[in-house]
LOMI-81646 format. One record per atom (N, C-alpha, C, CB): chain; atom name; y negated, z negated, x negated. Coordinates in steps of 0.1 Angstrom, whole numbers, plus 2048, in hexadecimal, padded with zeros to 3 digits. Each point is the difference from the previous one (the first is absolute). Glycine has a CB too. Example, Ala and Ser with C-alpha at 12.3 -4.5 7.8 and 13.67 -1.06 7.14 Angstrom:
BEGIN
<atom cadena="A" atomo="N" c2="839" c3="7B2" c1="77C"/>
<atom cadena="A" atomo="CA" c2="7F4" c3="800" c1="809"/>
<atom cadena="A" atomo="C" c2="7F4" c3="800" c1="7F7"/>
<atom cadena="A" atomo="CB" c2="80C" c3="7F4" c1="813"/>
<atom cadena="A" atomo="N" c2="7E9" c3="813" c1="7F1"/>
<atom cadena="A" atomo="CA" c2="7F5" c3="800" c1="7F7"/>
<atom cadena="A" atomo="C" c2="7F5" c3="7F8" c1="808"/>
<atom cadena="A" atomo="CB" c2="806" c3="816" c1="7F4"/>
This chain:
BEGIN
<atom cadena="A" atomo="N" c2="82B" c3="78F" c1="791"/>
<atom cadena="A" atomo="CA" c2="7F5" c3="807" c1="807"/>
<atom cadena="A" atomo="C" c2="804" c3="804" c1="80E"/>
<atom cadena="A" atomo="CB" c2="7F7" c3="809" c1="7EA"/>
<atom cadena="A" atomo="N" c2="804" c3="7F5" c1="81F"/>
<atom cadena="A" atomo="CA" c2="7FF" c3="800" c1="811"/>
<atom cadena="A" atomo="C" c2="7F9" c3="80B" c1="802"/>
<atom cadena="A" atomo="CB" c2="800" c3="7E8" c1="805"/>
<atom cadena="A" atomo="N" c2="808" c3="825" c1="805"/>
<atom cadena="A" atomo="CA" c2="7FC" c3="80C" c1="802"/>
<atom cadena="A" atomo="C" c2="7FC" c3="804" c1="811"/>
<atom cadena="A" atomo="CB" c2="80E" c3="804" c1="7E9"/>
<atom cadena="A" atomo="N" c2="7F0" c3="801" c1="817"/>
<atom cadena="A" atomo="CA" c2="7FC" c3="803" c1="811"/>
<atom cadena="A" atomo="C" c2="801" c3="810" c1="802"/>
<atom cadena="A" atomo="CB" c2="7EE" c3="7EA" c1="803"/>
<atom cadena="A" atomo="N" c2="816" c3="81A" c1="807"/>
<atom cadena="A" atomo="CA" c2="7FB" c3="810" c1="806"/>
<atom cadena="A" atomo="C" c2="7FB" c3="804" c1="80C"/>
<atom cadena="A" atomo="CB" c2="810" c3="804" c1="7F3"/>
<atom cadena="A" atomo="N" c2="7EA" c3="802" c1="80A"/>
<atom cadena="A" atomo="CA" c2="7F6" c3="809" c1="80B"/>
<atom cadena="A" atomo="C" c2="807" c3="80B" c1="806"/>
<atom cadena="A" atomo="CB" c2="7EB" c3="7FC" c1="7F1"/>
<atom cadena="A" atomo="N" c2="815" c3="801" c1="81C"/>
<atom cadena="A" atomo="CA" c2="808" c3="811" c1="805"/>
<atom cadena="A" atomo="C" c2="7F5" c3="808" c1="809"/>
<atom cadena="A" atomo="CB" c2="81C" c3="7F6" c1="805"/>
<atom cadena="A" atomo="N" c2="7E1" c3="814" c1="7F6"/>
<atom cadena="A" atomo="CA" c2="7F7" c3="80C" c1="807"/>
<atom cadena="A" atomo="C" c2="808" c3="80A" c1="80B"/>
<atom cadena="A" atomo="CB" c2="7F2" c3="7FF" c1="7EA"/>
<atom cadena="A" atomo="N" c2="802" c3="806" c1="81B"/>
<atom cadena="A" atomo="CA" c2="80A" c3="80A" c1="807"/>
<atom cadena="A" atomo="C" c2="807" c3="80D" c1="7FE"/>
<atom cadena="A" atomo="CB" c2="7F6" c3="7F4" c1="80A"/>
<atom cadena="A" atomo="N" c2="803" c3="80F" c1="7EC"/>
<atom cadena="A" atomo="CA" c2="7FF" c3="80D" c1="7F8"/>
<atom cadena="A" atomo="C" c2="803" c3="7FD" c1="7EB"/>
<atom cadena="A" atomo="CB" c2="7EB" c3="809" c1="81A"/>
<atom cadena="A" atomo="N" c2="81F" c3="801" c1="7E5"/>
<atom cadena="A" atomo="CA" c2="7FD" c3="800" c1="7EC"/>
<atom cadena="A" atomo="C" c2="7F5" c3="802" c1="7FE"/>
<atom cadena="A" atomo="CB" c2="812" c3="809" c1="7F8"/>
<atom cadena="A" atomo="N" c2="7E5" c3="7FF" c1="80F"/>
<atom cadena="A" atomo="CA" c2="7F4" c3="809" c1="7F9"/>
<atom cadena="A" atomo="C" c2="7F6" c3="7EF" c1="7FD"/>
<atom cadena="A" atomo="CB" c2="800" c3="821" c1="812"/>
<atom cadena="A" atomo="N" c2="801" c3="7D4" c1="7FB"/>
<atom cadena="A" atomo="CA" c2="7F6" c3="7F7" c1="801"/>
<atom cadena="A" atomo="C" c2="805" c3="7F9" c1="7F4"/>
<atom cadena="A" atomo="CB" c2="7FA" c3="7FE" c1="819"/>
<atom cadena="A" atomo="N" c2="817" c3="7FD" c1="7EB"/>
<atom cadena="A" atomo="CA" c2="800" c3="7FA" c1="7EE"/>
<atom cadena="A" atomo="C" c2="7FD" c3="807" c1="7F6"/>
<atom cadena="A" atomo="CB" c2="811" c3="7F4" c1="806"/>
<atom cadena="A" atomo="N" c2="7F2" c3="818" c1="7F5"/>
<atom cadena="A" atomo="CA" c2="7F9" c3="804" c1="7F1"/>
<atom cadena="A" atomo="C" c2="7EE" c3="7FF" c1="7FE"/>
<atom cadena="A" atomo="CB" c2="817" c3="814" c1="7FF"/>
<atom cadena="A" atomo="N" c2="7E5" c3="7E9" c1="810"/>
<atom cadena="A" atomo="CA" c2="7EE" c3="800" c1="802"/>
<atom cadena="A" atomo="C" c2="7FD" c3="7F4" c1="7F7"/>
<atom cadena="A" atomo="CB" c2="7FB" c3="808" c1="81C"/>
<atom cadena="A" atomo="N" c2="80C" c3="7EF" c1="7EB"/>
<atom cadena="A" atomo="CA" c2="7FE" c3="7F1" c1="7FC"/>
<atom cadena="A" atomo="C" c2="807" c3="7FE" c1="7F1"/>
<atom cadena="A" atomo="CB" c2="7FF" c3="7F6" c1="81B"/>
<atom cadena="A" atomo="N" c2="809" c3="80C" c1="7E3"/>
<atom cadena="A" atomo="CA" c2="806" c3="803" c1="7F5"/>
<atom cadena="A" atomo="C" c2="7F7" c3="806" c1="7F3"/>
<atom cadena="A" atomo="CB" c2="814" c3="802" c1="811"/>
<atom cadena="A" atomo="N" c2="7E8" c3="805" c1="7F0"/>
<atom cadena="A" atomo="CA" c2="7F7" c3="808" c1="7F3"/>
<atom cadena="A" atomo="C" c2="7F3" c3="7F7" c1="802"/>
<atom cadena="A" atomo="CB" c2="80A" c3="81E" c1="801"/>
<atom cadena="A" atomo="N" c2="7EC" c3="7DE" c1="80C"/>
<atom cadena="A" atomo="CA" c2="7F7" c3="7F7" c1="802"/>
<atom cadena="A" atomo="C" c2="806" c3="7F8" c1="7F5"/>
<atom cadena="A" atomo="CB" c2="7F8" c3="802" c1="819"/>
<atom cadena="A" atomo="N" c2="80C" c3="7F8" c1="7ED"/>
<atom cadena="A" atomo="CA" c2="806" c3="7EC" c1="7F9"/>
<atom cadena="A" atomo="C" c2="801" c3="803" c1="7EF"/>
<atom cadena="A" atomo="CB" c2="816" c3="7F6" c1="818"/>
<atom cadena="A" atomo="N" c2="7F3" c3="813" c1="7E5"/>
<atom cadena="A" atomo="CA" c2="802" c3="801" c1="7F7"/>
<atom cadena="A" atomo="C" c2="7F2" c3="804" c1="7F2"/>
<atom cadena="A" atomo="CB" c2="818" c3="803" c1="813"/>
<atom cadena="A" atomo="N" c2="7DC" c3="805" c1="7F3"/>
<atom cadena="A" atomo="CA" c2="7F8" c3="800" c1="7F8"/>
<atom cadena="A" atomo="C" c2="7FA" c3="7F2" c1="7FB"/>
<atom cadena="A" atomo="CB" c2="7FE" c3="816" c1="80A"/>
<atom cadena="A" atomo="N" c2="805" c3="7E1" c1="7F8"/>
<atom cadena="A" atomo="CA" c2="7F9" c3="7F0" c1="7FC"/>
<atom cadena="A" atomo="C" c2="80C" c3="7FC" c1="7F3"/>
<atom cadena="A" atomo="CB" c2="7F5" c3="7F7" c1="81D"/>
<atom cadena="A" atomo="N" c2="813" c3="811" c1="7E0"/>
<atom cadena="A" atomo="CA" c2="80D" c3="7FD" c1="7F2"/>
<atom cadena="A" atomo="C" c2="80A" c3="7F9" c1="805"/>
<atom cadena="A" atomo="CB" c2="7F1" c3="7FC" c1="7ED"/>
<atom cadena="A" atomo="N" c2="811" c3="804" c1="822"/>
<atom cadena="A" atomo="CA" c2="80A" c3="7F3" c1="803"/>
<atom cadena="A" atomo="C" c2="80A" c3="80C" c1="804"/>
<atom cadena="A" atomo="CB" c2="7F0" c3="7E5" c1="80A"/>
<atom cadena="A" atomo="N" c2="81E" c3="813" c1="7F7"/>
<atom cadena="A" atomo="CA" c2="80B" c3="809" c1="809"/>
<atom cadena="A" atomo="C" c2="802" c3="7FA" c1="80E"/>
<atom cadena="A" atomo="CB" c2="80E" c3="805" c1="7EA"/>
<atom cadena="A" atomo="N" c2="7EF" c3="807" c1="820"/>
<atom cadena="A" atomo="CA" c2="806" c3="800" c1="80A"/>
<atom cadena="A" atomo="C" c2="80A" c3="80D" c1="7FF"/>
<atom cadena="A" atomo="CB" c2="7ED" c3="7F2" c1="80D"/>
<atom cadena="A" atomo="N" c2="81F" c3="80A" c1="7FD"/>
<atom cadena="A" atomo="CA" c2="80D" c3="80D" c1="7FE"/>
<atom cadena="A" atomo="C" c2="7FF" c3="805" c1="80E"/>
<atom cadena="A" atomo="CB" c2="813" c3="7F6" c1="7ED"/>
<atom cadena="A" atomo="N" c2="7F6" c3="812" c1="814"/>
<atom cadena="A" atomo="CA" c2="804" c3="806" c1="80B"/>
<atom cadena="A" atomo="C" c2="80F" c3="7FC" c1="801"/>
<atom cadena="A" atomo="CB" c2="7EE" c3="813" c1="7FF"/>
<atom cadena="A" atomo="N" c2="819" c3="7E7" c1="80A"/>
<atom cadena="A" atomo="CA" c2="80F" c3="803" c1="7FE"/>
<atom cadena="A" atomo="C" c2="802" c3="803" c1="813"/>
<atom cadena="A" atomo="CB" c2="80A" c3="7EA" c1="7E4"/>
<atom cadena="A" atomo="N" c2="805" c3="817" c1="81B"/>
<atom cadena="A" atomo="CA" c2="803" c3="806" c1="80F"/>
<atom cadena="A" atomo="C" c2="801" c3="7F4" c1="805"/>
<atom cadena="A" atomo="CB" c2="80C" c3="815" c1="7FF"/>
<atom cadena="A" atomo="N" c2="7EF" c3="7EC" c1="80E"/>
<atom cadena="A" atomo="CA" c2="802" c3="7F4" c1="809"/>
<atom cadena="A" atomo="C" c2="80D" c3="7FC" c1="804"/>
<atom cadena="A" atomo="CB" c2="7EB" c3="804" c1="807"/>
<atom cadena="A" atomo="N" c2="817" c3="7EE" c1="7F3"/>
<atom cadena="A" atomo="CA" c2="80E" c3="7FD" c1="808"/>
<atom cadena="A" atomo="C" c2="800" c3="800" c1="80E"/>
<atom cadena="A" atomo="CB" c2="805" c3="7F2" c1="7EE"/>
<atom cadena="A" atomo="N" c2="80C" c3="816" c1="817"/>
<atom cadena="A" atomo="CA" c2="7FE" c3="801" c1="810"/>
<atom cadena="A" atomo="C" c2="7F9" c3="7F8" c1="80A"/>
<atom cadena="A" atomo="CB" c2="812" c3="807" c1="7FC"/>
<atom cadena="A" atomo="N" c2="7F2" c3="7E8" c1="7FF"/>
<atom cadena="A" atomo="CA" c2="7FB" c3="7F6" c1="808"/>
<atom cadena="A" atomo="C" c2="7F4" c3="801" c1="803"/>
<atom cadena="A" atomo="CB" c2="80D" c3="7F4" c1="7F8"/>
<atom cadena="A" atomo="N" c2="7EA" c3="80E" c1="803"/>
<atom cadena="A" atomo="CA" c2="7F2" c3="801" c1="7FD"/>
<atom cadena="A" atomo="C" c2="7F8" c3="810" c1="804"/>
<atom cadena="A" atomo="CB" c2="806" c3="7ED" c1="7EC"/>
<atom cadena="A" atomo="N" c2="802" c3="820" c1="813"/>
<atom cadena="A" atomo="CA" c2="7FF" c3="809" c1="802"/>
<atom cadena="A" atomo="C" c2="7F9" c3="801" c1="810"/>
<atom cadena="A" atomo="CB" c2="813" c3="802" c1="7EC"/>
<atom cadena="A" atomo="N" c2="7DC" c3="7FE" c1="817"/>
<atom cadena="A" atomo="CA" c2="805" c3="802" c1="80D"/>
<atom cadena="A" atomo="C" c2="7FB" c3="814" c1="805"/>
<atom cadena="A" atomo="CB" c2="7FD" c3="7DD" c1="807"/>
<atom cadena="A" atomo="N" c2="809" c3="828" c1="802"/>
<atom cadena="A" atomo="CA" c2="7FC" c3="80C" c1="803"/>
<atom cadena="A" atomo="C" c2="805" c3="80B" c1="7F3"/>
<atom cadena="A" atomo="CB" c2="7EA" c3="7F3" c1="80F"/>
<atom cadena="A" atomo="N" c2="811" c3="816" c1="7EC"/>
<atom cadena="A" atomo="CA" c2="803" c3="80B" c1="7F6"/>
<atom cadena="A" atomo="C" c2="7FE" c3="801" c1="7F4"/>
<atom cadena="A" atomo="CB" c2="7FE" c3="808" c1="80F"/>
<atom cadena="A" atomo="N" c2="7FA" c3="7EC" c1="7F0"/>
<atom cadena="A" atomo="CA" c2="7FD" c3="802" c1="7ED"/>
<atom cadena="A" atomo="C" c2="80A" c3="7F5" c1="7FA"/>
<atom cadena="A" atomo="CB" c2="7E3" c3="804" c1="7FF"/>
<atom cadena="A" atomo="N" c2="822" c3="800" c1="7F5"/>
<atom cadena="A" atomo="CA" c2="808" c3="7F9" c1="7FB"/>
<atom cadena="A" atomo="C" c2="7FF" c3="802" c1="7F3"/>
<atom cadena="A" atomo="CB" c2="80C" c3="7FE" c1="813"/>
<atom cadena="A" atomo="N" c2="7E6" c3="7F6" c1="7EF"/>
<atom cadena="A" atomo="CA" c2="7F7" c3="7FE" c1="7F1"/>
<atom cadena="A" atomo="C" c2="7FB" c3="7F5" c1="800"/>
<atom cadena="A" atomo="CB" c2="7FB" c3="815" c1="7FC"/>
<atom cadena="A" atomo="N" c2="7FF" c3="7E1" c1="7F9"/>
<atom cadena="A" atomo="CA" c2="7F8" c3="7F9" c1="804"/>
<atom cadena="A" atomo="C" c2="7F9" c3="7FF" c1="7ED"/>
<atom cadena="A" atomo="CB" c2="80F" c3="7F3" c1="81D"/>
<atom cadena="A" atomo="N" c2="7E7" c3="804" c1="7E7"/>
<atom cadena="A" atomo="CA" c2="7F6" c3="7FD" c1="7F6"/>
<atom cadena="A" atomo="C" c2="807" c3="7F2" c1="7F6"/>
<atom cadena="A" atomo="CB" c2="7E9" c3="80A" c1="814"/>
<atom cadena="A" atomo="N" c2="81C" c3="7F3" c1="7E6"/>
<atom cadena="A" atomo="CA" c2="807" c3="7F4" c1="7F9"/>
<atom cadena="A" atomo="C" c2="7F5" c3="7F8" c1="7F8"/>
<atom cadena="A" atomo="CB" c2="817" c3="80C" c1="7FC"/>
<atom cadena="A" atomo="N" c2="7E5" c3="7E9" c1="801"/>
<atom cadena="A" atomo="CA" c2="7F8" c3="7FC" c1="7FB"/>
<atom cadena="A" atomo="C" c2="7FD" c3="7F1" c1="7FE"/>
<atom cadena="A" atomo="CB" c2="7FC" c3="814" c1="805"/>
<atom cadena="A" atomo="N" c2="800" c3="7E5" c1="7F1"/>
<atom cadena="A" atomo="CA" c2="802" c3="7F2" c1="7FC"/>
<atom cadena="A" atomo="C" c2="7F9" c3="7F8" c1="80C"/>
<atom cadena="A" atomo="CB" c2="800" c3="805" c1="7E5"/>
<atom cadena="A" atomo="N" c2="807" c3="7F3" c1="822"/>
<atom cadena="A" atomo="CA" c2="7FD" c3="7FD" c1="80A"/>
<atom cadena="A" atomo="C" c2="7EE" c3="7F8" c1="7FF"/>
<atom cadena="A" atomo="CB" c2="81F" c3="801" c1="806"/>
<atom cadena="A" atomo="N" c2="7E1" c3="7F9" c1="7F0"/>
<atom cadena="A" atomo="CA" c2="7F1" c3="7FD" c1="7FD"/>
<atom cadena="A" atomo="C" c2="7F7" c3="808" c1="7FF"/>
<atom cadena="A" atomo="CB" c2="807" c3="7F2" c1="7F8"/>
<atom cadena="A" atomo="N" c2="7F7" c3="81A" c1="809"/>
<atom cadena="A" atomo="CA" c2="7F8" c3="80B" c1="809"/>
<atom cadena="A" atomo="C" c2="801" c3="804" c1="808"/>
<atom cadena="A" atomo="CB" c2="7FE" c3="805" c1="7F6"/>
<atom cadena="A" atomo="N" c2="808" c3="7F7" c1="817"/>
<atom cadena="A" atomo="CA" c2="7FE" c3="802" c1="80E"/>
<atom cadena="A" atomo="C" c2="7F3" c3="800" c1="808"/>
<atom cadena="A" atomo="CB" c2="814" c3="7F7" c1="7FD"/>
<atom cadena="A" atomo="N" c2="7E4" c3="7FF" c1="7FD"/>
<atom cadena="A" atomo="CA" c2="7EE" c3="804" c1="802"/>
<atom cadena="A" atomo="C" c2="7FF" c3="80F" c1="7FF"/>
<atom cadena="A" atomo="CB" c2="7F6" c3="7E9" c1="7F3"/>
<atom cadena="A" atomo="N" c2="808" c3="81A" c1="7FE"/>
<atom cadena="A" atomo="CA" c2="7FD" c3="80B" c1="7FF"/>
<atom cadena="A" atomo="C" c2="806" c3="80C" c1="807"/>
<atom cadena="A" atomo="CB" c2="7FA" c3="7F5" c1="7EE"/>
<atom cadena="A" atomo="N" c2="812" c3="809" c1="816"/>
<atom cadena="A" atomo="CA" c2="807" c3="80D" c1="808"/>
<atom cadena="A" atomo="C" c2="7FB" c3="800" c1="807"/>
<atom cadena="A" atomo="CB" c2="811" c3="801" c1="7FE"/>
<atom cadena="A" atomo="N" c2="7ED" c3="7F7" c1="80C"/>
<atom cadena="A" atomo="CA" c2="7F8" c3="7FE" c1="80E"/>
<atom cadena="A" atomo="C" c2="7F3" c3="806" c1="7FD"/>
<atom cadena="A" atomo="CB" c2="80C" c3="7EB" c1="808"/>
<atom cadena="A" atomo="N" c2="7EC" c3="812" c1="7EF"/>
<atom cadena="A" atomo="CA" c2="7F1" c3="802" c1="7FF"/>
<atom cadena="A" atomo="C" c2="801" c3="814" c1="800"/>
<atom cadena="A" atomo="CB" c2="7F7" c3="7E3" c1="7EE"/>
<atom cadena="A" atomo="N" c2="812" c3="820" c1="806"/>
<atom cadena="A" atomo="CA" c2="7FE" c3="80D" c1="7FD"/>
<atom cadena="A" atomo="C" c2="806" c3="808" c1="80B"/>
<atom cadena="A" atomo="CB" c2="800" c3="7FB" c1="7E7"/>
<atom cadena="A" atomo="N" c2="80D" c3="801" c1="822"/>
<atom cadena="A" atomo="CA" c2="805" c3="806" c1="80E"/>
<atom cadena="A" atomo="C" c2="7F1" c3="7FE" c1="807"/>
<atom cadena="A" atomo="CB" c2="81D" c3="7F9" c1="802"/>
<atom cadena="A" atomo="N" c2="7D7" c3="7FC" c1="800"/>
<atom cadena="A" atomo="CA" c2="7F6" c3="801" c1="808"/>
<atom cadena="A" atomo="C" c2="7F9" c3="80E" c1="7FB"/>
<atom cadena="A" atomo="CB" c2="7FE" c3="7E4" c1="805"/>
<atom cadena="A" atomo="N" c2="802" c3="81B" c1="7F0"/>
<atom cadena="A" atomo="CA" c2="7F2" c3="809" c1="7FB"/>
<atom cadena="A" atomo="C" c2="804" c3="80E" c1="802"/>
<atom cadena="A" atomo="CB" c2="7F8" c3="7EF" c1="7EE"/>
<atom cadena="A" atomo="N" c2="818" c3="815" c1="810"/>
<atom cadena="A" atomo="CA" c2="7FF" c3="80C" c1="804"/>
<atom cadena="A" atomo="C" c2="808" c3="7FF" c1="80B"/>
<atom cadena="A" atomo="CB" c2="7FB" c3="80C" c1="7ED"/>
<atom cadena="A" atomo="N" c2="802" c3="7EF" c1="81F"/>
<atom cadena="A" atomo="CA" c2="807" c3="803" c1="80C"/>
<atom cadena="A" atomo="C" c2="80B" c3="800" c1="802"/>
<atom cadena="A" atomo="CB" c2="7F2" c3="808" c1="803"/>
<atom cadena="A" atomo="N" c2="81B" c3="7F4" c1="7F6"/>
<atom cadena="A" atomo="CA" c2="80B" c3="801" c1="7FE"/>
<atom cadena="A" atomo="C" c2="805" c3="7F6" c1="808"/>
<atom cadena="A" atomo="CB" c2="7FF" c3="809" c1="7EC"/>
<atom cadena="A" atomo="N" c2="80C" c3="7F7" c1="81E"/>
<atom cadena="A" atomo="CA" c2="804" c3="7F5" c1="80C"/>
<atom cadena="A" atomo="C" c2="80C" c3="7FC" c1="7F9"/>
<atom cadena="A" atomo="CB" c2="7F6" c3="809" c1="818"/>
<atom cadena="A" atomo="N" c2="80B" c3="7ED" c1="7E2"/>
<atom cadena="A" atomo="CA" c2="810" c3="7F7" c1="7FE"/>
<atom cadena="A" atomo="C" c2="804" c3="800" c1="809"/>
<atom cadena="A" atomo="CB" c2="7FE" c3="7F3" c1="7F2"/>
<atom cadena="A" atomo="N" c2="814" c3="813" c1="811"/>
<atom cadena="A" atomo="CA" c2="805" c3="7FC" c1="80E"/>
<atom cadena="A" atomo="C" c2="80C" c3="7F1" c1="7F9"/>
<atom cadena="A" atomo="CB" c2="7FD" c3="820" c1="812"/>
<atom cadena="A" atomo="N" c2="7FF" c3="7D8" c1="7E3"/>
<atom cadena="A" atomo="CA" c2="807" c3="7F8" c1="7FD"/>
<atom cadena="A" atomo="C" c2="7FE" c3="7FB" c1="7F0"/>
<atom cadena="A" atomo="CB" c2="80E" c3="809" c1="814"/>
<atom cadena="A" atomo="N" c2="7F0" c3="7E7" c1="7EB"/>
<atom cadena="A" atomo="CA" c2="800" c3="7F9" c1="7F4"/>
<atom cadena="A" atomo="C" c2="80D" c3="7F6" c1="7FD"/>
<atom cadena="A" atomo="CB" c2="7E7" c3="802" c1="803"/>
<atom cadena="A" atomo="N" c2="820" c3="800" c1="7F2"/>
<atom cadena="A" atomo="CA" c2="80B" c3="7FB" c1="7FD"/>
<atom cadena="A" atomo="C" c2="802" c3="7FA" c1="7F8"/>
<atom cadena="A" atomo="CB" c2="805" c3="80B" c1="809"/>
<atom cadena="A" atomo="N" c2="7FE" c3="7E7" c1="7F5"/>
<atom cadena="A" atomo="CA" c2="804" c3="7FA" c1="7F3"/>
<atom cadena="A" atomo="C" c2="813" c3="802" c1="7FB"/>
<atom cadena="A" atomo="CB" c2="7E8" c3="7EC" c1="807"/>
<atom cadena="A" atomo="N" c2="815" c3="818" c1="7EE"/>
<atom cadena="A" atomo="CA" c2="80D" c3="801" c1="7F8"/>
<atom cadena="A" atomo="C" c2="808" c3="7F5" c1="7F9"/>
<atom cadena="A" atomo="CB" c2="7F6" c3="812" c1="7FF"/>
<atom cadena="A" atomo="N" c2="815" c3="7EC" c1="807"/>
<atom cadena="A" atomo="CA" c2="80B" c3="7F5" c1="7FD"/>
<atom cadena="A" atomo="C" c2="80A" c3="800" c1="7F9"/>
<atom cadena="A" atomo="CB" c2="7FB" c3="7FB" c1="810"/>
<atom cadena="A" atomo="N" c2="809" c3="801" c1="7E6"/>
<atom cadena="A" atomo="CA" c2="80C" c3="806" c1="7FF"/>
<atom cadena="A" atomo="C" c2="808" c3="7F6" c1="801"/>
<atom cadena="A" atomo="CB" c2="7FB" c3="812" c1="7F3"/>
<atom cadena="A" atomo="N" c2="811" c3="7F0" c1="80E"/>
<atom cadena="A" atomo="CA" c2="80C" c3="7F5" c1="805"/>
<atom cadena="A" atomo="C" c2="80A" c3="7FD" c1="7F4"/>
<atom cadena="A" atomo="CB" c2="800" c3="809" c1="81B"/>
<atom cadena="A" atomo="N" c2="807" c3="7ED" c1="7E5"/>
<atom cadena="A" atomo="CA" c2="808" c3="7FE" c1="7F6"/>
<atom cadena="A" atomo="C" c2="80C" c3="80D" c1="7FD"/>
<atom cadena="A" atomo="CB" c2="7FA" c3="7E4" c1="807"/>
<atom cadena="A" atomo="N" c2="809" c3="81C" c1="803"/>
<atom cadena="A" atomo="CA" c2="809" c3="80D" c1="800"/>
<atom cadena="A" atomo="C" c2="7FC" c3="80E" c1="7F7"/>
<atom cadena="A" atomo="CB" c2="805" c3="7F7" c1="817"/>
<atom cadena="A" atomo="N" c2="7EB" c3="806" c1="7E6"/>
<atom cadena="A" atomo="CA" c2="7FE" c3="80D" c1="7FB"/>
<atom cadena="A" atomo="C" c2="7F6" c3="804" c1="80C"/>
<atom cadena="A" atomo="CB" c2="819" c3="807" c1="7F2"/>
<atom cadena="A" atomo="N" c2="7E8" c3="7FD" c1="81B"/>
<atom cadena="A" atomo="CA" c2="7FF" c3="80D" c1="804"/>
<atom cadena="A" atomo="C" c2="7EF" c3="7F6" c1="807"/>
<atom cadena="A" atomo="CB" c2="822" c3="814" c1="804"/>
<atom cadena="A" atomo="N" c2="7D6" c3="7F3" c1="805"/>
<atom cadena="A" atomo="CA" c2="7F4" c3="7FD" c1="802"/>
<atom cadena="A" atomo="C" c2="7FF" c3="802" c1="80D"/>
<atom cadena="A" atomo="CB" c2="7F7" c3="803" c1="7ED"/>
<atom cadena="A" atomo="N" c2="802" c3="7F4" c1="817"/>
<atom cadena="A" atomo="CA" c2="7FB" c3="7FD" c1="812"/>
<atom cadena="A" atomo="C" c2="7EC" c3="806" c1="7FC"/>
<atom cadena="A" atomo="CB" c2="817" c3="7DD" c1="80C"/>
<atom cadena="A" atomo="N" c2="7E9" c3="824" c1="804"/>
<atom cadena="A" atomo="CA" c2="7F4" c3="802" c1="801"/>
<atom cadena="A" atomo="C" c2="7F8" c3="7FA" c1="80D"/>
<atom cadena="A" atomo="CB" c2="808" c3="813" c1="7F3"/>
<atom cadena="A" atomo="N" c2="7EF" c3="7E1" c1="807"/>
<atom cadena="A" atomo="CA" c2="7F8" c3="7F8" c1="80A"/>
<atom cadena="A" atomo="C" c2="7F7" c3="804" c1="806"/>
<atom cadena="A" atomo="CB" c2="804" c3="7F4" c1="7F6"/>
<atom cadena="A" atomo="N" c2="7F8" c3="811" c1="818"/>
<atom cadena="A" atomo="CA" c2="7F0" c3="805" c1="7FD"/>
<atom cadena="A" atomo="C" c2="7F2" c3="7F2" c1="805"/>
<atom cadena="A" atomo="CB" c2="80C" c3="81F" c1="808"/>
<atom cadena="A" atomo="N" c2="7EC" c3="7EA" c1="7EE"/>
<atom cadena="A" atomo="CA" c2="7F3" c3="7FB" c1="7FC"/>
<atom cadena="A" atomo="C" c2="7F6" c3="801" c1="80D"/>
<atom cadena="A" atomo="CB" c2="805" c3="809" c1="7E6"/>
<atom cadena="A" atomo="N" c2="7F3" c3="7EA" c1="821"/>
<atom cadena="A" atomo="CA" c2="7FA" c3="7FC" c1="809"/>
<atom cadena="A" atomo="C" c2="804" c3="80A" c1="80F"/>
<atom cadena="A" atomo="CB" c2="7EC" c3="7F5" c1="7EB"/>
């Protein structure tokens, strides 16, 4: 399974979108944003099966929430994970 994360600019926005998403039975998480990706003060993001990236986008439209970044999640042989960003 292929994951992606959302970085907001605020925790408060990720737990918004977080509890949203989540009422439909599906899991979106919260984890800390890796530094790379980290930009400005929050260091949080939204984790989620990358084949709902529609819907993130739709439900960030609906309640005004500004993604300052879309990321696809990689992981490398080594173990450890890169982060691509999304359009």
């Amino acid at each position: 399974m292929e994951y992606a994360l959302a970085v907001f600019s605020s925790v408060h926005l990720v737990n918004q979108m977080k509890s949203r998403l989540n009422r439909g039975g599906e899991y979106f998480g919260m984890i800390r944003a890796p530094h790379s990706i980290s930009t400005g003060g929050c260091g949080f993001a939204l984790r989620f099966e990358e084949s709902k990236l529609l819907l993130v986008k739709q439900v960030s439209q609906e309640l005004r929430i500004a993604i300052n970044g879309i990321y696809k999640e990689e992981n490398q042989e080594n173990g450890s994970k890169i982060y691509i960003p999304i359009e």
